[in-house]
RODO-797829 format. One record per residue: residue in one letter; y, z, x of N, C-alpha, C, O in turn. Coordinates in pm, 1 decimal. Layout:
% residues N
("a",(Y,Z,X),(Y,Z,X),(Y,Z,X),(Y,Z,X)) ...
END
This chain:
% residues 143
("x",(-979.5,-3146.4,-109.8),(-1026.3,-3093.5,-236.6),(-1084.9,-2954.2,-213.9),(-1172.2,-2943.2,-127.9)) ("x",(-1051.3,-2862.7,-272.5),(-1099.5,-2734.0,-281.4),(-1193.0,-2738.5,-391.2),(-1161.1,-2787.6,-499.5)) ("x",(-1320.7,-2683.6,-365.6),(-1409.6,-2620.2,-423.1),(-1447.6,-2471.9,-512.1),(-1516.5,-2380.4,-467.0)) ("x",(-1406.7,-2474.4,-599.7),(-1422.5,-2319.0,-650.2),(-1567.3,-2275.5,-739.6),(-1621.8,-2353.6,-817.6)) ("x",(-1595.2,-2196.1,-723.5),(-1680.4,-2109.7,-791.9),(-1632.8,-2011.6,-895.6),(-1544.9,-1933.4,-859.2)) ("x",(-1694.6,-2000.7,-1067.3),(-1578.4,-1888.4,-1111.2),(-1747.0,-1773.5,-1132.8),(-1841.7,-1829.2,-1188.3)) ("x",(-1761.2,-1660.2,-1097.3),(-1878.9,-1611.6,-1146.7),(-1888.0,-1448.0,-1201.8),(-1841.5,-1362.6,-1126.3)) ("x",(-1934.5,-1414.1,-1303.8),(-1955.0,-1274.0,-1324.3),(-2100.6,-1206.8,-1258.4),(-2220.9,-1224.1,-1278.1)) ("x",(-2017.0,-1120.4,-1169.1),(-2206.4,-1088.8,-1039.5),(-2263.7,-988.6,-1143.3),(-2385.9,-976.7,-1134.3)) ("x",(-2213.6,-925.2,-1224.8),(-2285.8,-809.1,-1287.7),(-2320.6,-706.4,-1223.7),(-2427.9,-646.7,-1232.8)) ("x",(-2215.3,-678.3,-1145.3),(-2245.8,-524.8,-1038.1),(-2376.4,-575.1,-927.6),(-2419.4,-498.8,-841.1)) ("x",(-2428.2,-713.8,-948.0),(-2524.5,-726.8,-841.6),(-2493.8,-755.8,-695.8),(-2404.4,-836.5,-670.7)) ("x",(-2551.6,-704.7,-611.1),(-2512.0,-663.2,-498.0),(-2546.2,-796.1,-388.2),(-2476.0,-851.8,-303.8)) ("x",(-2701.8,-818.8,-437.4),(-2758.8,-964.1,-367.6),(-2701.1,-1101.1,-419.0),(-2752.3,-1204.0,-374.8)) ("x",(-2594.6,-1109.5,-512.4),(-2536.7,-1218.6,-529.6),(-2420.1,-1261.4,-480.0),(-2350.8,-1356.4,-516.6)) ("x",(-2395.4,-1145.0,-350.6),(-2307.6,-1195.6,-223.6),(-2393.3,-1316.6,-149.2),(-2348.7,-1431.3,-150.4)) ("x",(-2485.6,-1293.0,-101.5),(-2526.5,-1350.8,-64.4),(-2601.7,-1509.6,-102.0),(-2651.5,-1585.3,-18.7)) ("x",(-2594.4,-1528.2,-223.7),(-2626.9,-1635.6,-303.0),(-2472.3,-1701.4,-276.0),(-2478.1,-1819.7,-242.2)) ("x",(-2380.6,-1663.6,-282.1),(-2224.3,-1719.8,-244.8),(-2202.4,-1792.3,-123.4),(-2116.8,-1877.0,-97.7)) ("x",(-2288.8,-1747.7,-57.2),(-2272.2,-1788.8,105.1),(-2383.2,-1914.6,118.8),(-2360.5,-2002.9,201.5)) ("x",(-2466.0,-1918.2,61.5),(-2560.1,-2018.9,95.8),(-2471.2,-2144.1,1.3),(-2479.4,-2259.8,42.5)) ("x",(-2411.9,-2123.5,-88.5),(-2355.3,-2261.3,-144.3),(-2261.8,-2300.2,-91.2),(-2219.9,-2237.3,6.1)) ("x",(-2207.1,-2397.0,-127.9),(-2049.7,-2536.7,-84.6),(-1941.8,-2504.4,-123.1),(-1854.4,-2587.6,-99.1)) ("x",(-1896.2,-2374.8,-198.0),(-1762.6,-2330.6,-261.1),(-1693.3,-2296.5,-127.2),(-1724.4,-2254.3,-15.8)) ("x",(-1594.3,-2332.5,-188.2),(-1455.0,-2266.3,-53.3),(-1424.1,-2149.6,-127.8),(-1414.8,-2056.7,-47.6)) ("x",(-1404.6,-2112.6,-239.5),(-1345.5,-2038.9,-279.7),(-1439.3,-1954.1,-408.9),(-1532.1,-2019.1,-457.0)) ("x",(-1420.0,-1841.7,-451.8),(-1505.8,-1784.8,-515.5),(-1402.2,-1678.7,-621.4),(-1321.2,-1600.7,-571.4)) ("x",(-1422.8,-1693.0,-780.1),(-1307.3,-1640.4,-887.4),(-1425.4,-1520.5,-968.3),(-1498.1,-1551.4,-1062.7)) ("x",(-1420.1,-1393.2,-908.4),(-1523.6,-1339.8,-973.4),(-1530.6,-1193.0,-1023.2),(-1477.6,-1098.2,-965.1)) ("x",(-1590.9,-1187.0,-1119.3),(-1563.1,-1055.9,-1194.0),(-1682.2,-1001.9,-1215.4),(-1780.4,-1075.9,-1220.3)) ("x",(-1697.1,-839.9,-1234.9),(-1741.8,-765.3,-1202.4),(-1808.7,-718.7,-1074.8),(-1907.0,-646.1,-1059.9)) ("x",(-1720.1,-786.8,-974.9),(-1814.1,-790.1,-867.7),(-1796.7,-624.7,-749.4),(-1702.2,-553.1,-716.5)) ("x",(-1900.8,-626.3,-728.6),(-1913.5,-468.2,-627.3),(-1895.0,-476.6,-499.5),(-1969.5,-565.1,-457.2)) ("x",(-1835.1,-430.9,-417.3),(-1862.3,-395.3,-280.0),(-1956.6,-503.3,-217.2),(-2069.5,-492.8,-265.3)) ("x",(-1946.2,-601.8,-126.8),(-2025.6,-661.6,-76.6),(-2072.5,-632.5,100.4),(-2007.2,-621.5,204.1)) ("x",(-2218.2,-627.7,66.9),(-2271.8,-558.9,155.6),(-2206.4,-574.4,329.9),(-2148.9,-679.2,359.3)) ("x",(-2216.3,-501.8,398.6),(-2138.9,-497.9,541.1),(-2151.6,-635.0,632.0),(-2071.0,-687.0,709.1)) ("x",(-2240.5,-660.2,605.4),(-2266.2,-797.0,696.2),(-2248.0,-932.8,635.9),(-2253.3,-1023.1,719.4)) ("x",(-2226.4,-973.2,502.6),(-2167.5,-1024.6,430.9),(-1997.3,-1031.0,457.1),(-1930.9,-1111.3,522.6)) ("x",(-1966.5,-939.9,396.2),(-1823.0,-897.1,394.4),(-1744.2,-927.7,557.9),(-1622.2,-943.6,555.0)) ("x",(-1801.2,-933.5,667.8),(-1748.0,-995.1,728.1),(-1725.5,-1129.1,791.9),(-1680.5,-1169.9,899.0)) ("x",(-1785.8,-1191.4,659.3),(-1773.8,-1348.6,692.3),(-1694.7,-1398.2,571.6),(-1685.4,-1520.7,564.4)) ("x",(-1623.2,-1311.7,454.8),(-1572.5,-1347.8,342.3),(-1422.5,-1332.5,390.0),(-1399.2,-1275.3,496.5)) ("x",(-1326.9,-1380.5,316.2),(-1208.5,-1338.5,307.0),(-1158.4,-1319.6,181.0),(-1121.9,-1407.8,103.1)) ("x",(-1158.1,-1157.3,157.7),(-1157.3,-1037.3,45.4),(-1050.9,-964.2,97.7),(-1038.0,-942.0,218.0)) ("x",(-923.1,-900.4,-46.9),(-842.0,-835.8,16.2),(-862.3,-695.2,19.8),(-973.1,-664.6,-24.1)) ("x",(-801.2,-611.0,52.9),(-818.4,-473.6,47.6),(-807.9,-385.8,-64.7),(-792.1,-268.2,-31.8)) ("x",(-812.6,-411.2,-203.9),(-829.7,-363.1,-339.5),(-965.9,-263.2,-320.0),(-1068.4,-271.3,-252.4)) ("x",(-914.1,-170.8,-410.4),(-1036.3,-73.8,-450.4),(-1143.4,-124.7,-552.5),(-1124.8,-153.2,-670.9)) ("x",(-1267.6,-130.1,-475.4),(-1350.0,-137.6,-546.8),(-1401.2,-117.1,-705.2),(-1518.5,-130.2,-740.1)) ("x",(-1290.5,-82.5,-793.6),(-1322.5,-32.8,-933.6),(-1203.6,-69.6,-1008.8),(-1088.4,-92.1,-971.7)) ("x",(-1269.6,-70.5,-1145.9),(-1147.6,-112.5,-1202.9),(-1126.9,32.4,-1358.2),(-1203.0,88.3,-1437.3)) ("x",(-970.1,34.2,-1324.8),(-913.8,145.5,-1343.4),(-951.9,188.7,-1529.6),(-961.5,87.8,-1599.5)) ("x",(-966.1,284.1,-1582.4),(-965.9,304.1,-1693.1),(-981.2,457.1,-1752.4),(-1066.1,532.0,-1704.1)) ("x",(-904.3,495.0,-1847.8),(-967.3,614.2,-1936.9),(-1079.0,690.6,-1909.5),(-1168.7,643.8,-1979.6)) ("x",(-1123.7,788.7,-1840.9),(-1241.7,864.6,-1864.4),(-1378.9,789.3,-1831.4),(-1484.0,844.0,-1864.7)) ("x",(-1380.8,677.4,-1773.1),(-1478.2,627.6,-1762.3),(-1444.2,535.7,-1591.8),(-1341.1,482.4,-1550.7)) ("x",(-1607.6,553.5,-1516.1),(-1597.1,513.1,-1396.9),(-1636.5,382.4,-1384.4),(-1739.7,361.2,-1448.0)) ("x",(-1588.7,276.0,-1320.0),(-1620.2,155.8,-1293.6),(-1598.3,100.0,-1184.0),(-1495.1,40.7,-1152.6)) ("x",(-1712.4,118.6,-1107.2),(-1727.1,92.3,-962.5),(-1725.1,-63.3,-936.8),(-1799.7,-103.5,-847.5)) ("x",(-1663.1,-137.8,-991.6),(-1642.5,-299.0,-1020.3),(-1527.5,-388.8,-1006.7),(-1424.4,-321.6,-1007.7)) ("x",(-1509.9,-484.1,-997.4),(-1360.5,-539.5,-1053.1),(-1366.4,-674.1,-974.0),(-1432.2,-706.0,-875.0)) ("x",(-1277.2,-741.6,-1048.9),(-1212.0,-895.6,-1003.0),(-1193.5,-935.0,-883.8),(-1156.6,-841.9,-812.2)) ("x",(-1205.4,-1056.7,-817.7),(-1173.3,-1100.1,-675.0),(-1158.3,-1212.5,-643.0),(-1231.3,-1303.9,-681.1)) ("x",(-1062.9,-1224.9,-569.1),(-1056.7,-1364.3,-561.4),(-1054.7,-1449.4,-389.2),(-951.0,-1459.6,-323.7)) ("x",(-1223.9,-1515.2,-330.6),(-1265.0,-1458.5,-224.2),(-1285.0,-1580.7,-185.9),(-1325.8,-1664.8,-266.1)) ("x",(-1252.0,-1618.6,-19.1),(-1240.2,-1715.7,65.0),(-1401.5,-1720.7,121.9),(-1443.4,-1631.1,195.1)) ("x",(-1483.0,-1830.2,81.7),(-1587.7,-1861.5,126.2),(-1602.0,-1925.7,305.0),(-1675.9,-1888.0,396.0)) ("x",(-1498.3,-2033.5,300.5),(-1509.9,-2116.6,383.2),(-1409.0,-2108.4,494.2),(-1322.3,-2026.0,465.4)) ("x",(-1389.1,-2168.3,617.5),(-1293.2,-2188.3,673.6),(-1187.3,-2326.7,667.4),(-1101.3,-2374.4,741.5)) ("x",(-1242.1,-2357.2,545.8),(-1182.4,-2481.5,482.5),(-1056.7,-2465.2,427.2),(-966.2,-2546.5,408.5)) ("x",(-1068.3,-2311.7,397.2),(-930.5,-2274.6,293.1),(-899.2,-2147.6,375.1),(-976.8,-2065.9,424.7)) ("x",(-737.9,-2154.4,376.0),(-678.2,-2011.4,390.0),(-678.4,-1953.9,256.9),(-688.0,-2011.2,148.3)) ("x",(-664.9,-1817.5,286.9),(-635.2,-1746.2,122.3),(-563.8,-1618.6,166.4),(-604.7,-1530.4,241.9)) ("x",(-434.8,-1630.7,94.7),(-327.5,-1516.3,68.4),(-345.2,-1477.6,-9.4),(-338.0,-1555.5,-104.5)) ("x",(-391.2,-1297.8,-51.4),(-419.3,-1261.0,-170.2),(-264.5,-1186.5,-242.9),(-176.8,-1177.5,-156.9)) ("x",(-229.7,-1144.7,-355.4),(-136.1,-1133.3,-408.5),(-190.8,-979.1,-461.3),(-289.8,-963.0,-532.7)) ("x",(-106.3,-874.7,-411.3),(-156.8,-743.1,-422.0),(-107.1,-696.0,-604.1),(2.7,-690.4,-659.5)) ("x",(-253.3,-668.4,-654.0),(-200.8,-650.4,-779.7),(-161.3,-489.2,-806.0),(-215.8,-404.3,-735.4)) ("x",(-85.6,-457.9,-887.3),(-55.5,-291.9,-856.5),(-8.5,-269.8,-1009.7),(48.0,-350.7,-1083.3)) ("x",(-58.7,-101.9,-1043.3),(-48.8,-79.7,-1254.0),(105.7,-104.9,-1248.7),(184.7,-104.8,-1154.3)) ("x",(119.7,-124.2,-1369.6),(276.8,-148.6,-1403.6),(389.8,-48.6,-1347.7),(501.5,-90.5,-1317.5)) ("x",(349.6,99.4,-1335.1),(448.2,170.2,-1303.3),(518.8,122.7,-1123.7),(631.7,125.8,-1074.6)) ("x",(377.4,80.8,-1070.8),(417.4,117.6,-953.2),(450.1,-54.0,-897.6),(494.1,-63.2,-783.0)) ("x",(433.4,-157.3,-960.1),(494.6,-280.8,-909.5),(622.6,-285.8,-901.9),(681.9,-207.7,-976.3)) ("x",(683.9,-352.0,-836.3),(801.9,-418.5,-764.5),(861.5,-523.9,-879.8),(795.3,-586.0,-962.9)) ("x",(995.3,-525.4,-861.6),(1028.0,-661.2,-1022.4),(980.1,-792.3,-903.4),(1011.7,-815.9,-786.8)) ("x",(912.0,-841.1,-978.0),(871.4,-963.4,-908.9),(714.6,-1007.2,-863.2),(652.1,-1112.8,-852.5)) ("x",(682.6,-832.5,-838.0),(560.3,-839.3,-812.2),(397.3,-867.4,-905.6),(427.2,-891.2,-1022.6)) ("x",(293.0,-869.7,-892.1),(184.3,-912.3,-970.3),(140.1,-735.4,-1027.2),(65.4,-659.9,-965.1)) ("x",(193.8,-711.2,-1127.6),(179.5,-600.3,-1236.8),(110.4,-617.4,-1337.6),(154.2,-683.6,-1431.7)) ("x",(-17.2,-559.4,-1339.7),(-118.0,-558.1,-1493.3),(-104.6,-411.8,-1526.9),(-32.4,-323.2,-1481.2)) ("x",(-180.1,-413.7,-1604.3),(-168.1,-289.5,-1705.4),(-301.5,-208.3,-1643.2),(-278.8,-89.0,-1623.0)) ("x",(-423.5,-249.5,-1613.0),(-543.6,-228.5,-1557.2),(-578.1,-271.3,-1402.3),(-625.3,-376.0,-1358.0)) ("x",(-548.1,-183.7,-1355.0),(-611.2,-236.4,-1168.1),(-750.8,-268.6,-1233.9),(-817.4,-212.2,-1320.7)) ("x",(-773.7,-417.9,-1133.5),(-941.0,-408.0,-1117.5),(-980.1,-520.9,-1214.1),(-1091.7,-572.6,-1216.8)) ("x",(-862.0,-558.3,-1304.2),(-896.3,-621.3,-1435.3),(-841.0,-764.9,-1377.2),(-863.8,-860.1,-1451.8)) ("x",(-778.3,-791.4,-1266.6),(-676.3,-931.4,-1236.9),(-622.5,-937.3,-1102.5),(-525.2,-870.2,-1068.0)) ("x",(-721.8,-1064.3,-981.0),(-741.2,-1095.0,-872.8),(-647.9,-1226.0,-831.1),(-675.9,-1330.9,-889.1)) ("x",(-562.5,-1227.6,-755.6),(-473.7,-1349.3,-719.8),(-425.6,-1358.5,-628.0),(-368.3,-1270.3,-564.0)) ("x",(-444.9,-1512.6,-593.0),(-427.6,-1561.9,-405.9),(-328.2,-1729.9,-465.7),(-304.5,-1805.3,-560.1)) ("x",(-300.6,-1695.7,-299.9),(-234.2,-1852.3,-301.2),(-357.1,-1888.6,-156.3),(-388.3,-1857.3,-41.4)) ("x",(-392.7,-1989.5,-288.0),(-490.7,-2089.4,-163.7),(-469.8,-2217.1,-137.9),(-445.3,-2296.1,-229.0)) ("x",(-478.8,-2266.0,31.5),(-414.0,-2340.5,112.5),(-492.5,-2427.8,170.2),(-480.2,-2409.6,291.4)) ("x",(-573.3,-2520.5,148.0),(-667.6,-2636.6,193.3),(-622.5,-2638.3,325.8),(-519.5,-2584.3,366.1)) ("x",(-714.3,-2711.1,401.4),(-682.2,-2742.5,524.6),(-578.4,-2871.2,524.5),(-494.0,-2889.2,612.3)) ("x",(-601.3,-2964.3,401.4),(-546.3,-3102.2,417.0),(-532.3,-3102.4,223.2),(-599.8,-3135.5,125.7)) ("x",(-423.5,-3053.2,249.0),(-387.3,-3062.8,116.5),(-261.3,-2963.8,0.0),(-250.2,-2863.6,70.6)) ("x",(-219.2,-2951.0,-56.8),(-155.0,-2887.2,-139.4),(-204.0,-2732.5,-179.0),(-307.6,-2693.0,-232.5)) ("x",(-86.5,-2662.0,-130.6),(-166.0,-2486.6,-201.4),(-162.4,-2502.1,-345.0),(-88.6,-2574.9,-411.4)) ("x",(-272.7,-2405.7,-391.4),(-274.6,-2371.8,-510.3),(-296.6,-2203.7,-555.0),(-357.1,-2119.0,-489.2)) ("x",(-232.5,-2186.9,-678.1),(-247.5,-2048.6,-697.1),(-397.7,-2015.9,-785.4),(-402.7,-2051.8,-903.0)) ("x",(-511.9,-1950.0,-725.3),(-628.5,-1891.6,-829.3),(-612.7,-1756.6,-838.2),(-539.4,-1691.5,-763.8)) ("x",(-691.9,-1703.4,-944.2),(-698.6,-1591.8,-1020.0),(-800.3,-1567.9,-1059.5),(-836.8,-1660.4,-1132.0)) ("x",(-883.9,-1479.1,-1051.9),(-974.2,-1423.9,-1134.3),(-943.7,-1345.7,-1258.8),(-835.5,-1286.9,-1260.9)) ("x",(-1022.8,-1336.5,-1362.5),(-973.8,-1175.3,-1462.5),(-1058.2,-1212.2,-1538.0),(-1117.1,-1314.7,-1572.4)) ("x",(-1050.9,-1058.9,-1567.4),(-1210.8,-1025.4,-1694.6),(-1087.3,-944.1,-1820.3),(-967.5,-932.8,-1794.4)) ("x",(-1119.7,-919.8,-1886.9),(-1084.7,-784.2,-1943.0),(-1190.2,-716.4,-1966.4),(-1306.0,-758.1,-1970.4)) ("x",(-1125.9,-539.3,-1992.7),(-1202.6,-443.8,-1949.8),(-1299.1,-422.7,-2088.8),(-1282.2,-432.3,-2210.4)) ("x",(-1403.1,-390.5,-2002.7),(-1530.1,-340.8,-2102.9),(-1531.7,-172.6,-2150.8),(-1475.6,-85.4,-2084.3)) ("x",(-1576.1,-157.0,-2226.3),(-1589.3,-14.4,-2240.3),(-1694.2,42.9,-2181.5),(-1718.2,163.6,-2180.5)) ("x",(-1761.9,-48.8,-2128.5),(-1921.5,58.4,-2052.0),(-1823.1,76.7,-1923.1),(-1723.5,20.7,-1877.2)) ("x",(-1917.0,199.4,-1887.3),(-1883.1,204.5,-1754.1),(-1965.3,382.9,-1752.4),(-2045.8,414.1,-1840.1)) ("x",(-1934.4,458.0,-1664.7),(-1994.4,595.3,-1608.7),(-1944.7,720.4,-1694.9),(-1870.0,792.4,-1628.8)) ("x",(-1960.7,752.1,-1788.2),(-1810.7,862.8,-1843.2),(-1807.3,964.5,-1732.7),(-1905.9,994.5,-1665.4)) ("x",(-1682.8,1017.5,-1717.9),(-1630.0,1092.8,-1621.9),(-1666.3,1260.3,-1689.4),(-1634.4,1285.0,-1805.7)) ("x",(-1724.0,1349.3,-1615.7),(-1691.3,1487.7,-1705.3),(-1549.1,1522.5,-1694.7),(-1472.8,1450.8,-1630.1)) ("x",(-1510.1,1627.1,-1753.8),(-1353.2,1711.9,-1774.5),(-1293.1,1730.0,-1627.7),(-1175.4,1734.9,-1592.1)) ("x",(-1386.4,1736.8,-1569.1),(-1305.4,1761.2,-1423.9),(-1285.1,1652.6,-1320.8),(-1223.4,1680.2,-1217.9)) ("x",(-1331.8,1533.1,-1340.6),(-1419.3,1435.4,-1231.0),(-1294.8,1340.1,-1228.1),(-1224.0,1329.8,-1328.3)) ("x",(-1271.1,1277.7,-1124.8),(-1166.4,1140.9,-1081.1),(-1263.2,1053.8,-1078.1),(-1384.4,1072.5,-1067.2)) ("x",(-1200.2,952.8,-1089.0),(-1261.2,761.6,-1081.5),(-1303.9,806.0,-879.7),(-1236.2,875.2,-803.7)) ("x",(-1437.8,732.5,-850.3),(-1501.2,704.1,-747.9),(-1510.4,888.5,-648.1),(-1489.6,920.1,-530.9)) ("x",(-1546.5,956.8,-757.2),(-1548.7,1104.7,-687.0),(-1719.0,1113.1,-733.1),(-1774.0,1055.0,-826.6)) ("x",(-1777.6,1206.3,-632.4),(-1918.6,1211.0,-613.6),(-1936.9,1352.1,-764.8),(-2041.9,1382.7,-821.3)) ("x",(-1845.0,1389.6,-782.3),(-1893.4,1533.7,-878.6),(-1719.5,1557.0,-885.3),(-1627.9,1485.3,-845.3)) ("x",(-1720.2,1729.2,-974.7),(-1600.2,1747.6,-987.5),(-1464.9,1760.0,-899.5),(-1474.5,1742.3,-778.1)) ("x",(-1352.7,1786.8,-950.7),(-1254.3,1798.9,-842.1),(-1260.5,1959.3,-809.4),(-1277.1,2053.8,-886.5)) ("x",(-1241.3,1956.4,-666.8),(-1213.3,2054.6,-548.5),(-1061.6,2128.7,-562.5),(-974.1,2083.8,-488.5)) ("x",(-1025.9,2239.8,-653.4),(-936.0,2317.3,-579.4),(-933.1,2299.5,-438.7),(-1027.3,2269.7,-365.4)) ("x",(-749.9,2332.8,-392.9),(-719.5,2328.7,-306.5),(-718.9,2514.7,-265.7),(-671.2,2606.5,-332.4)) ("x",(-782.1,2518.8,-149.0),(-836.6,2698.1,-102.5),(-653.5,2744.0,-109.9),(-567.3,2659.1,-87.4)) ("x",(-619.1,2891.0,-144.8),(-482.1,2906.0,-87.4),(-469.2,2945.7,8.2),(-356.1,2957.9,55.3)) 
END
């Protein structure tokens, strides 16, 4: 039997660690941030960017779908915006918005989980010049 957790962290950072002290094998969660360095190497999290993609506005956040235990394997399913998926592949419209693994009990039947939120309108507004996860404006290139 796999154990799941489904949770919205709210960009909170110390509720990695509330994950680890409980019995979930598995963890379905949205808005969640960057989990701290020493954490993060006891999770199994795939390599997605930290934010989830949108219009003029920054959101250092997004969906995940994260191996607590060594009870469960977890294959995550790389999600990518519509232009750039593969026919076949896991294509949303919003990176950041939709997290998916095939998870594999130790003694038992895989199953496919998913996380997903849809997107909020809060988030950082970007000025005229600024990219998603840039400290200030964009840098000409010198000629």
């Amino acid at each position: 039997m796999v154990k799941l957790v489904s949770w919205n962290m709210a960009h909170r950072e110390e509720a990695w660690r509330f994950l680890l002290e409980g019995d979930a094998d598995v963890a379905l969660l949205q808005e969640a941030v960057p989990p701290p360095a020493d954490v993060a190497m006891r999770l199994k999290v795939d390599s997605s960017p930290w934010e989830t993609a949108g219009a003029g506005v920054y959101r250092p956040w997004r969906t995940a779908v994260v191996g607590l235990t060594d009870r469960v394997e977890v294959d995550h399913l790389e999600a990518m915006s519509l232009p750039e998926a593969p026919y076949g592949g896991l294509a949303v419209s919003r990176p950041g918005t939709l997290a998916a693994a095939l998870v594999t009990p130790r003694d038992g039947e895989p199953l496919y989980a998913d996380g997903m939120r849809r997107p909020a309108s809060r988030g950082v507004p970007l000025g005229p010049q600024e990219e998603p996860g840039s400290a200030g404006p964009k840098k000409e290139a010198d000629p």
